[in-house]
C-alpha positions as CSV (number, residue, x, y, z in Angstrom):
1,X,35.7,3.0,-11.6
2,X,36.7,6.3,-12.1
3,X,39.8,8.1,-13.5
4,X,40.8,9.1,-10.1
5,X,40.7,5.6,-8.8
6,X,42.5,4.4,-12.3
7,X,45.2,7.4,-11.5
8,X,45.9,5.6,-8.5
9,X,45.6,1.7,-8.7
10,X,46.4,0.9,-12.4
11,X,50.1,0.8,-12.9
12,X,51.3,0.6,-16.5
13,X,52.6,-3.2,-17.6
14,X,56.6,-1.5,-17.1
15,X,56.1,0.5,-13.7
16,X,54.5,-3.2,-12.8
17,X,57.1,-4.8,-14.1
18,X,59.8,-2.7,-12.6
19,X,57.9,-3.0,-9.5
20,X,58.0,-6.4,-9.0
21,X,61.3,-6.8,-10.5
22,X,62.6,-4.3,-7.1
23,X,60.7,-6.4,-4.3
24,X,61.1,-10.1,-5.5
25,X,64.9,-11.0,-3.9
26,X,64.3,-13.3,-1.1
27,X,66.3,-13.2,2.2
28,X,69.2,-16.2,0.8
29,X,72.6,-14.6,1.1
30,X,74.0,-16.6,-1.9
31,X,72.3,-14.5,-4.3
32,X,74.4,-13.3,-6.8
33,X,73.1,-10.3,-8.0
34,X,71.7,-7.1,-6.6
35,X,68.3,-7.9,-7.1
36,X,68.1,-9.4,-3.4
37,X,66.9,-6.6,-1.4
38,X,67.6,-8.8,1.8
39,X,63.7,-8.7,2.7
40,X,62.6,-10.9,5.1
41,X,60.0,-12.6,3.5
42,X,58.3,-15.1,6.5
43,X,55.5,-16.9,6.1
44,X,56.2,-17.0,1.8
45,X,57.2,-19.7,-0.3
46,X,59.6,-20.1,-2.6
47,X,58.0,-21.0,-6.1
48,X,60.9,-20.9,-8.1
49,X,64.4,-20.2,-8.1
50,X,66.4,-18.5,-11.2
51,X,70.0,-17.9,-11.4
52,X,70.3,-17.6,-7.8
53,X,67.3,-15.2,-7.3
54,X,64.0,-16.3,-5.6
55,X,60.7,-16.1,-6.9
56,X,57.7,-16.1,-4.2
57,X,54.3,-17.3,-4.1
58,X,53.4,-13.6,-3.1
59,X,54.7,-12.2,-6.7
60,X,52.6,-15.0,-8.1
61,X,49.7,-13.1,-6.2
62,X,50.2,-9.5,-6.3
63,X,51.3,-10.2,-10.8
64,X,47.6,-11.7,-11.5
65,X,46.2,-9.0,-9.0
66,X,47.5,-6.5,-11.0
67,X,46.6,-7.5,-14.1
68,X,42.9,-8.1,-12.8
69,X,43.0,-12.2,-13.5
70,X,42.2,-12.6,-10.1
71,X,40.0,-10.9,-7.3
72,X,41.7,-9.9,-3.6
73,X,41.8,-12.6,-1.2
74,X,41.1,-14.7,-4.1
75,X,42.9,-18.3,-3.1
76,X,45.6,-19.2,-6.2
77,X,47.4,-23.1,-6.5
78,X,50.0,-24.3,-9.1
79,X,47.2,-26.3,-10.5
80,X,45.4,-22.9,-11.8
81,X,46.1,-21.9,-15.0
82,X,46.4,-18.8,-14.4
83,X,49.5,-19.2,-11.7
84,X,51.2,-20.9,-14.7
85,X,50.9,-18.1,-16.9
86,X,51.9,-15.6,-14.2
87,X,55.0,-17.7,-13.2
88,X,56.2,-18.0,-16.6
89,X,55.5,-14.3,-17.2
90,X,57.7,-13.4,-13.8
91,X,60.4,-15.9,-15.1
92,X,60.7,-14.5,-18.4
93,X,60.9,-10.8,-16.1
94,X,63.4,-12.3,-13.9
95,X,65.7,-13.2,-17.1
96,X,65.6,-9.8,-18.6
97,X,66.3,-7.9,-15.6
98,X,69.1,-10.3,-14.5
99,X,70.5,-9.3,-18.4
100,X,69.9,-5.8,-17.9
101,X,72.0,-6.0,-14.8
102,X,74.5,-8.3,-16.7
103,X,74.9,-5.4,-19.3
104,X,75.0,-2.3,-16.5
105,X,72.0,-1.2,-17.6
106,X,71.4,-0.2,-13.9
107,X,73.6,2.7,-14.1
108,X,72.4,4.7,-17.2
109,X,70.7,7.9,-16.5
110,X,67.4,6.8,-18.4
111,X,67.3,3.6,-16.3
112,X,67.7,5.5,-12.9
113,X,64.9,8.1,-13.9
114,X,62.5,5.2,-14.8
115,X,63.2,3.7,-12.1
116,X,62.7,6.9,-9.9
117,X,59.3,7.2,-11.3
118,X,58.2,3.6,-10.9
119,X,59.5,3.9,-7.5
120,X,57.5,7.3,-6.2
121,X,54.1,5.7,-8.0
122,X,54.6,2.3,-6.2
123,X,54.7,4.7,-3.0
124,X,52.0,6.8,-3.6
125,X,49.9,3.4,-4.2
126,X,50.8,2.4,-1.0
127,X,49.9,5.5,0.9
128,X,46.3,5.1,-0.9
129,X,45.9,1.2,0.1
130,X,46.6,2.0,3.6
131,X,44.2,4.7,3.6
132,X,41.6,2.5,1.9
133,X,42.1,-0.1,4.2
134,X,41.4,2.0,7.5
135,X,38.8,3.8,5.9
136,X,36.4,2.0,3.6
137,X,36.3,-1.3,5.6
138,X,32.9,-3.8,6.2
139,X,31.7,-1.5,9.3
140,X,32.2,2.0,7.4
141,X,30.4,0.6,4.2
142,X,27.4,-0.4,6.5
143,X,27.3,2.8,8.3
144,X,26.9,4.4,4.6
145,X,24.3,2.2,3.5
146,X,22.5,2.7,6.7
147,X,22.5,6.6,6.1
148,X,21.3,6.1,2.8
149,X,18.4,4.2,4.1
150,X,17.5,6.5,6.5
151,X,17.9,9.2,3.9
152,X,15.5,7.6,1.4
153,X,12.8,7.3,4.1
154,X,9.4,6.5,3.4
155,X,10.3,7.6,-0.8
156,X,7.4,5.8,-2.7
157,X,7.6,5.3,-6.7
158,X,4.6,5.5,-9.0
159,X,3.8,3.2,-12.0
160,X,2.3,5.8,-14.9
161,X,1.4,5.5,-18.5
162,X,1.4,8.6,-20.7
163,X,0.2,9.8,-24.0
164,X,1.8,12.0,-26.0
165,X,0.4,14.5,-28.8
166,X,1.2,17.4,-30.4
167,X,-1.8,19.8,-29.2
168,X,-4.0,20.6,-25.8
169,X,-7.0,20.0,-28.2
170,X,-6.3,16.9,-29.3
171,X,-5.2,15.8,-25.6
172,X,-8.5,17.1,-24.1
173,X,-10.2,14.7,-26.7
174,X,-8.0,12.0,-25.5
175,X,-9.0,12.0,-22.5
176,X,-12.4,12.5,-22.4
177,X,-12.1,9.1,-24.3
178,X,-10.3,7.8,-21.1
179,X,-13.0,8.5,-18.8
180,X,-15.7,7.6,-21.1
181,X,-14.0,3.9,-21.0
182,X,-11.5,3.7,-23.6
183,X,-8.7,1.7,-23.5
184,X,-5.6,4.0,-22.0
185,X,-3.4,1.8,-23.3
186,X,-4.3,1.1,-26.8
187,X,-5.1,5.3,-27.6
188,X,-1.3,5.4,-26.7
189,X,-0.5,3.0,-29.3
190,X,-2.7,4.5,-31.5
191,X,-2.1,8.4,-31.1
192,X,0.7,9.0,-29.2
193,X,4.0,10.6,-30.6
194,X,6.5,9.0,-28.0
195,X,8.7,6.5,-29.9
196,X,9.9,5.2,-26.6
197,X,6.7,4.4,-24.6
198,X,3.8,4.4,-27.8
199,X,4.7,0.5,-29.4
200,X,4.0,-0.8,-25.1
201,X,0.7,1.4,-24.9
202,X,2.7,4.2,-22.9
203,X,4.3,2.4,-19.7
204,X,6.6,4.8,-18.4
205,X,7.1,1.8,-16.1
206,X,8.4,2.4,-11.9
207,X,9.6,5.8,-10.9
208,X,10.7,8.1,-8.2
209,X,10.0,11.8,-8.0
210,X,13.6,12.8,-8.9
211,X,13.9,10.7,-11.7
212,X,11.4,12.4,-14.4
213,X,11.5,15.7,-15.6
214,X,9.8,18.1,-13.1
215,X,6.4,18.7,-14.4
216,X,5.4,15.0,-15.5
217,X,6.8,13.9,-11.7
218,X,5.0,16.8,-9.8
219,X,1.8,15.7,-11.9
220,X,2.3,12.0,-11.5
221,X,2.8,12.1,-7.7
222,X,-0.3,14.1,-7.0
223,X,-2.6,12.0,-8.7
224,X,-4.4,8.2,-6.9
225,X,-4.0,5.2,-8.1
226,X,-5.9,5.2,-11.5
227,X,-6.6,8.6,-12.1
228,X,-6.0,10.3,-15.1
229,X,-4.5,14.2,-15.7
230,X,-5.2,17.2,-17.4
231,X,-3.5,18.0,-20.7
232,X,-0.2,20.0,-19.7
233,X,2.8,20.8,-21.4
234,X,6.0,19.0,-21.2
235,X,8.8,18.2,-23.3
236,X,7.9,16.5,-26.5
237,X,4.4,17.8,-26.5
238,X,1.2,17.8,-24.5
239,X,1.1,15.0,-22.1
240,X,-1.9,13.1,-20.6
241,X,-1.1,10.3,-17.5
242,X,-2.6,8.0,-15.3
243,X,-1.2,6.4,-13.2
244,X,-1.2,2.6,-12.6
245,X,0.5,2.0,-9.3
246,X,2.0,3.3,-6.4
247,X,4.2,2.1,-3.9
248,X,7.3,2.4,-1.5
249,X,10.3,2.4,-2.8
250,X,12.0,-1.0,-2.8
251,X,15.5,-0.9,-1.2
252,X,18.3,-3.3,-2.6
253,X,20.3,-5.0,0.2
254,X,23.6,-4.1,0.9
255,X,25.5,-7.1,-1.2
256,X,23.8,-5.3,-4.6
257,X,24.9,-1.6,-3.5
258,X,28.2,-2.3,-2.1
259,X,30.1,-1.8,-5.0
260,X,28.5,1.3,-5.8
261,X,29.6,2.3,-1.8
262,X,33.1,0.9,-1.9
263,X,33.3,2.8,-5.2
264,X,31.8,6.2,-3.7
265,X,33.4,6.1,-0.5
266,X,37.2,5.0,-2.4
267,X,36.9,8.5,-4.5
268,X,35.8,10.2,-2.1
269,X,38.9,9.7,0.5
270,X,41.6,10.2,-2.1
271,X,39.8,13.4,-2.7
272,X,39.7,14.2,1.2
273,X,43.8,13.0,1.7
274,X,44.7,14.9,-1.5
275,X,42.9,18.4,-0.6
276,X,44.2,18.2,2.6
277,X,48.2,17.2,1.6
278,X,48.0,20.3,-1.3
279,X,46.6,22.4,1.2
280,X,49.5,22.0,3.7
281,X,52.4,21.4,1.0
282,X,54.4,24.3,-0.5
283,X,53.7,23.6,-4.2
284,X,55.3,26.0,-6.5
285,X,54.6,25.5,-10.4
286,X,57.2,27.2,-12.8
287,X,54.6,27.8,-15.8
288,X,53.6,31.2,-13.9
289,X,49.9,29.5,-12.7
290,X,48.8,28.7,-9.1
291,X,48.2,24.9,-8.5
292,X,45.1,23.9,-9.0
293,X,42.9,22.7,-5.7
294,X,41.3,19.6,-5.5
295,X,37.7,20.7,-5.8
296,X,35.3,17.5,-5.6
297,X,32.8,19.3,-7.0
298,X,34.3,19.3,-10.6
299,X,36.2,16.1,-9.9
300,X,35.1,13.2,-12.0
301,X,33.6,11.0,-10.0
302,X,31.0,8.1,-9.0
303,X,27.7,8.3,-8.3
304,X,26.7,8.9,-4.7
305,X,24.9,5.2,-4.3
């Protein structure tokens, strides 16, 4: 994805760490340190306890989601490997912080301010999966791909081969050759000047209209199945095609585009929220310039599917 979605979902190993390190004391009132938050945790399990302090089956979870070992909703058991590694990786966190506490290292400014900034992150995360949740669900992707459909229509794609020279002379020649009975393929073997279509006899292979440059699509599209052009000039050269094929243009199901939706559709809401929370928030920068708007338009972002 994109670095808006990375901005937003990709928390660096210590904000993680801090992160879970904050939410993993249980509900036991014998804990001994201030670690226990006192959250009622129902429904979790305990996986392991250390010095008093709980570890859940949840932190198991949300540590290998974060680092991307395993996929939402993905089911994990103490016989995967990778709920070992997390679990040791948590205890070894659950050590360190319970030193850290040991030592006061709670109260030092630095501490507090990291802990500040791990804290507002871990919030503005929150706000964006609850937005992502309402809004780019099963029935919202499948409206998408629906209007995408309806959008493309009856589109059609062409199948062309071209040949490519340097002059309108040597073109014309070309194709008088063509309609005499030569061999289309094996003059643009022979002749042509296109290292990327001459060695496989000038396939240009399935296109749509918006996917060539303007003047070899126009031409292509307005030509029948096997005809052949006149010379015209394009980039590269002068250009002869014929065309090989036409027909409609095949439309993936939604399990191959949904990625590309979820991805689309994911960008574009944080844009949406954020434009709309800087547009009713008094933001005043102190380097003497205006905040700059959210314009999705120059955002980086993923291609509409």
């Amino acid at each position: 994805m994109t670095k808006i979605i990375l901005k937003f979902f990709l928390v660096a190993s210590l904000l993680s760490g801090l992160a879970l390190g904050a939410c993993q004391g249980g509900p036991m009132v014998g804990e001994k340190t201030p670690l226990n938050t006192k959250i009622v945790r129902l429904g979790d399990t305990v996986v392991a306890e250390v010095d008093g302090t709980s570890i859940y089956l949840s932190d198991i979870e949300h540590a290998a989601l974060t680092k991307g070992t395993i996929t939402p909703g993905q089911p994990l058991t103490p016989k995967d490997p990778v709920f070992q590694t997390m679990l040791d990786e948590l205890i070894d966190q659950r050590l360190l912080a319970l030193e850290a506490l040991r030592r006061s290292l709670d109260q030092n400014d630095e501490t507090r301010r990291r802990l500040a900034v791990a804290r507002e992150r871990i919030l503005a995360n929150v706000v964006v999966e609850k937005l992502l949740a309402e809004k780019v669900t099963d029935e919202s992707v499948k409206r998408m791909y629906d209007e995408q459909r309806a959008l493309q229509g009856n589109a059609e794609q062409v199948r062309a081969r071209q040949i490519v020279v340097e002059t309108e002379e040597l073109a014309n020649e070309l194709k008088d050759l063509v309609e005499k009975g030569g061999d289309f393929s094996a003059l643009a073997k022979e002749f042509s000047t296109d290292p990327s279509t001459r060695d496989i006899g000038g396939d240009l292979g399935y296109f749509s209209e918006n996917a060539m440059e303007d003047v070899i699509a126009s031409t292509a599209f307005s030509l029948e199945k096997g005809a052949i052009s006149d010379p015209f000039k394009a980039r590269g050269g002068w250009h002869i095609l014929t065309i090989i094929d036409r027909r409609a243009m095949p439309r993936p199901d939604i399990k191959t585009v949904r990625p590309e939706i979820v991805s689309f559709m994911t960008y574009e809401e944080i844009q949406k929220l954020l434009k709309s929370l800087r547009a009713n928030s008094d933001i005043q920068l102190k380097t003497g310039k205006k905040p700059s708007a959210v314009d999705p338009e120059t955002s980086e972002k993923p291609d509409a599917p």
